[in-house]
C-alpha positions as CSV (number, residue, x, y, z in Angstrom):
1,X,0.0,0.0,0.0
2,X,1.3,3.6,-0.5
3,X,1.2,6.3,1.6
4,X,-2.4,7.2,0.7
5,X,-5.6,7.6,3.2
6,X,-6.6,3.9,3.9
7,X,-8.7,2.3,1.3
8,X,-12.1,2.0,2.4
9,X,-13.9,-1.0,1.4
10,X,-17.9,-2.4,1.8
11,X,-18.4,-5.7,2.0
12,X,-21.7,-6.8,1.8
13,X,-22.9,-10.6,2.1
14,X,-25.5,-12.2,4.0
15,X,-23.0,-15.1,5.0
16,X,-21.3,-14.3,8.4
17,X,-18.2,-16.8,7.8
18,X,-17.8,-15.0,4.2
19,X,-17.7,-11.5,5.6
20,X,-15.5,-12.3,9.0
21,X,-13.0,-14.3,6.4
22,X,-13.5,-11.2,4.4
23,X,-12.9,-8.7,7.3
24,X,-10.1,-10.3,8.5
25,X,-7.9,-10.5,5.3
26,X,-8.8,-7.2,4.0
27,X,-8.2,-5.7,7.7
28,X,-4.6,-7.3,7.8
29,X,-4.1,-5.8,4.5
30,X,-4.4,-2.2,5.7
31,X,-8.1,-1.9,4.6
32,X,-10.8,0.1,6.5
33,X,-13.6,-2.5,6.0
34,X,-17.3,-2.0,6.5
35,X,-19.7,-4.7,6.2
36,X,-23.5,-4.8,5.7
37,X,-25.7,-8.0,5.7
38,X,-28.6,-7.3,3.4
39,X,-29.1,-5.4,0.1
40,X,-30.8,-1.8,1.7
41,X,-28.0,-1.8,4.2
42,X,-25.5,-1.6,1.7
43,X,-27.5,1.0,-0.2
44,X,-27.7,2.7,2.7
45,X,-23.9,2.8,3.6
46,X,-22.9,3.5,0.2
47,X,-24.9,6.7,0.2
48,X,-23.6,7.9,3.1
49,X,-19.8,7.2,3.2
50,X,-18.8,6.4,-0.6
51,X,-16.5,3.5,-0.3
52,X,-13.9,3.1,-2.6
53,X,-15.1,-0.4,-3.7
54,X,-17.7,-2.8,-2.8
55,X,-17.9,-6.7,-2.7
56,X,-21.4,-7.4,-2.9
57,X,-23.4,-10.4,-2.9
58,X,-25.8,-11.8,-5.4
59,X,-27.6,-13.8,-3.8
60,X,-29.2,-11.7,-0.5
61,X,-32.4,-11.9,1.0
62,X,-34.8,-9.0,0.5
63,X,-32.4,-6.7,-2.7
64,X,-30.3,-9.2,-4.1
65,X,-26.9,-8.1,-5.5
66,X,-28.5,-7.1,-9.0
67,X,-31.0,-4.9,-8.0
68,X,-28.4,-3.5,-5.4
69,X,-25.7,-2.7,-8.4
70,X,-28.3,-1.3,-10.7
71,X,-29.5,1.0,-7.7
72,X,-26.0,2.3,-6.9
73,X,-25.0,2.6,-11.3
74,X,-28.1,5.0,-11.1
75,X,-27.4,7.2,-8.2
76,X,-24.7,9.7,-9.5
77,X,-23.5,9.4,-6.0
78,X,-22.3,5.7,-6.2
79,X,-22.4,5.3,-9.9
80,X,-18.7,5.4,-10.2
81,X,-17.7,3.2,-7.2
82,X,-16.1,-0.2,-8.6
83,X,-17.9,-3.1,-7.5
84,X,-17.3,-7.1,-7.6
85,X,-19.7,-9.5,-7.3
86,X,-19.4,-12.3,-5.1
87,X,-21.7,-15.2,-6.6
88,X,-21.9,-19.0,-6.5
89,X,-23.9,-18.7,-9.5
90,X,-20.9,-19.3,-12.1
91,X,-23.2,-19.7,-15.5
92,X,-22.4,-17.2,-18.2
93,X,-25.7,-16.0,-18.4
94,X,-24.8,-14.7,-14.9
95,X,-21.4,-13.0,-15.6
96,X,-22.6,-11.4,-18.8
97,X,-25.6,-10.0,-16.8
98,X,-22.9,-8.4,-14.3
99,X,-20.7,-6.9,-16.7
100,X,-23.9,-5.1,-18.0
101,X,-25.0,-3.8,-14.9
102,X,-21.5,-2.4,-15.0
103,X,-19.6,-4.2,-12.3
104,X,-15.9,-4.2,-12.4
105,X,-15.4,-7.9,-11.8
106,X,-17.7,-11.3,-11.4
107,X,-15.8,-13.4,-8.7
108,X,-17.3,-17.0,-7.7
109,X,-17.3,-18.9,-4.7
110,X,-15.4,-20.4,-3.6
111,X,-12.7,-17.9,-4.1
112,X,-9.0,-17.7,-3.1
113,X,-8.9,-14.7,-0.2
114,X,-5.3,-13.7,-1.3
115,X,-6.2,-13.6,-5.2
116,X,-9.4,-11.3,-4.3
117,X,-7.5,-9.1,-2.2
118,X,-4.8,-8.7,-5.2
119,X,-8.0,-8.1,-7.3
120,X,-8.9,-5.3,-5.3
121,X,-6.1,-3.6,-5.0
122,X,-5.8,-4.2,-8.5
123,X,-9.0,-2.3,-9.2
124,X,-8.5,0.4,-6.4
125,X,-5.2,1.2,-8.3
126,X,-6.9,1.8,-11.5
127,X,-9.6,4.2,-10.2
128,X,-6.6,5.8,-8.4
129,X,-4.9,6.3,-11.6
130,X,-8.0,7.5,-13.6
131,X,-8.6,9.6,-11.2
132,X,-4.9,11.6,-11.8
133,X,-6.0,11.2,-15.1
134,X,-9.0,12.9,-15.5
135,X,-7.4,15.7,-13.2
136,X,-4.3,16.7,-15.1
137,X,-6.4,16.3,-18.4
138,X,-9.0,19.1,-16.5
């Protein structure tokens, strides 16, 4: 990590062992990680304090993970925040449907802790340097 504010991450996932697995690595990694446990929560918590990415769910009780994305792409607030679904529906049908609400990556379950935290850092990095982007070009 450089010497930048801590990322701030949402992670949110009706499974309790997925998001303490989740808090854990990303917490050892230097993240500031906030979790929610149901689709309006994570609505919510996006509105208020913007993460910088968010691992969300497909499969939630109440908002799933779709309607969730699609809700955040169409809130100018949100719209821009990367987000990865976490899904243990792996059929294309359900990838290509991601990528066209506009997330950033489709990750299945199970997934490898270490790879997704590279991933994320990955992505963070790239909105980072968009960001410097867009502001030298403004």
């Amino acid at each position: 990590m450089s010497g930048q504010a801590t990322p701030h991450i949402l992670i949110a996932d009706d499974d309790p062992v997925i998001v303490r697995l989740l808090q854990v690595n990303f917490r050892l990694e230097g993240y500031e990680v906030e979790t929610a446990t149901h689709g309006e929560e994570a609505i919510k918590k996006a509105g208020e304090r913007p993460p910088g990415l968010i691992l969300l769910d497909v499969m939630m009780p109440g908002v799933d993970g779709w309607e969730v994305c699609r809700r955040l792409k169409d809130d100018p607030a949100t719209a821009a925040i990367p987000v990865v679904f976490l899904s243990a529906r792996a059929q294309e049908e359900d990838r290509k449907r991601g990528l066209e609400l506009g997330v950033a990556e489709y990750v299945t379950k199970p997934f490898d802790p270490g790879e997704l935290v590279a991933l994320v850092a990955r992505l963070l990095a790239e909105r980072d340097r968009g960001a410097a982007e867009r502001t030298r070009q403004a």
